[in-house]
Legacy VTK file of the C-alpha trace (Angstrom):
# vtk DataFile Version 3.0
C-alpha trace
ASCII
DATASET POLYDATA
POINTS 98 float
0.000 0.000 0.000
2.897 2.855 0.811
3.707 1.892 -2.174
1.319 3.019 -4.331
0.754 5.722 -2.243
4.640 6.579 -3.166
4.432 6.496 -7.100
0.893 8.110 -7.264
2.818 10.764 -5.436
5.567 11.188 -8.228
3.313 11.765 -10.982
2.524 14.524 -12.286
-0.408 16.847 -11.234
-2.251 18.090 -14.587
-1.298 21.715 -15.700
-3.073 24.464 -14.105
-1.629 26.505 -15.886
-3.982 28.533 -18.046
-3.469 28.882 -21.746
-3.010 31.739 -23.782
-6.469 32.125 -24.480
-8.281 30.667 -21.462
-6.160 33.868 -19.851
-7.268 36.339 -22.873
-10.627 35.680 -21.732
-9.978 35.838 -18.544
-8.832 39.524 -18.792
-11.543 40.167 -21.463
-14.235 39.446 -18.920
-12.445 40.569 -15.796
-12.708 44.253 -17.819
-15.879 44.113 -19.052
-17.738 43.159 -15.204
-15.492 45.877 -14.043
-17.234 48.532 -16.621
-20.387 46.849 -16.286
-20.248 47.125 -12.730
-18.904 51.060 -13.189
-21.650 51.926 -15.282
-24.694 50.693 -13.775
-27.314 52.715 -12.954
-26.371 55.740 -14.822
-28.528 57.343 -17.548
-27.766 58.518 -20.459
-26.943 62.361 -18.449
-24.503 60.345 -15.908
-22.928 58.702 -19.282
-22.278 61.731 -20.349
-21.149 63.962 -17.734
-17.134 64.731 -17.650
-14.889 65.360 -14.176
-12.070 67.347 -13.425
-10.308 68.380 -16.485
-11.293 65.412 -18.713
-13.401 65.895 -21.540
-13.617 61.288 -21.526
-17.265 60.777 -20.412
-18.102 57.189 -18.773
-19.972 56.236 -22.096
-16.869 57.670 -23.691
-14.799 55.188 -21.869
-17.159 52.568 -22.900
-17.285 52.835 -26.562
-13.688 53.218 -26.792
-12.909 50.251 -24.972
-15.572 48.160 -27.119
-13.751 49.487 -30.028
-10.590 48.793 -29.190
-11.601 45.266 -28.166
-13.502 45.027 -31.799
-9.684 46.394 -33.594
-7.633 43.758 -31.656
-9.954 40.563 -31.878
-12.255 41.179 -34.899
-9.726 42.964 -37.097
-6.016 41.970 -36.506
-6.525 38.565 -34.589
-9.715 37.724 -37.042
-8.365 39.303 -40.236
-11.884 40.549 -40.258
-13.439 44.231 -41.149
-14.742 46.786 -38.494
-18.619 45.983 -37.983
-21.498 48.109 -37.302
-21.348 50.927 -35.665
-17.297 51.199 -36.085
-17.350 50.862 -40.264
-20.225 53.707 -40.296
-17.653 56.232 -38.458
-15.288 58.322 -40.357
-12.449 58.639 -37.652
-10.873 61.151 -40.128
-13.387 63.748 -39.570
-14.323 62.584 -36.221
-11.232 61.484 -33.897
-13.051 61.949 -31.107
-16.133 60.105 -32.324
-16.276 58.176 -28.616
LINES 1 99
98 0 1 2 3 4 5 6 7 8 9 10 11 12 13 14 15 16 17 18 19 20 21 22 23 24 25 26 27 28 29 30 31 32 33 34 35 36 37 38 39 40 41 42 43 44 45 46 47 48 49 50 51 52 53 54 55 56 57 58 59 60 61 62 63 64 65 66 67 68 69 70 71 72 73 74 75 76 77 78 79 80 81 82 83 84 85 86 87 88 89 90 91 92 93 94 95 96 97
């Protein structure tokens, strides 16, 4: 019996580790509770109200942080185009379109 007990002990535990994307979605999540969570509540006046010397409104924050989540996964990691709203936005003529 210690014997067993001695060679289950030298194997080795399974990873528990996370991988790459297990942790990408991790963080994905993790940030999107936390502006869930930031935002809830407001309407659309608390959305767009500004503090201090920052002209970045909540809903601001929001919308830039879905788009650069849509750029990173759904155009470079996805090889595809920007989808609706972003490909209806000239960023040209509106840079601060958020």
């Amino acid at each position: 019996m210690l014997r067993l007990t001695v060679e289950a002990s030298r194997r080795p535990a399974p990873s528990t580790v996370p991988t790459e994307a297990e942790s990408l979605r991790s963080v994905l999540e993790r940030n999107r509770r936390t502006f869930a969570w930031k935002t809830f509540g407001f309407d659309e006046k608390g959305l767009r109200a500004t503090t201090a010397a920052s002209t970045m409104t909540l809903g601001g924050l929001v919308k830039h942080m879905a788009l650069v989540e849509a750029d990173w996964l759904a155009v470079k990691l996805a090889g595809h185009g920007y989808g609706a709203p972003w490909d209806a936005v000239d960023f040209d003529a509106e840079p601060d379109w958020e």
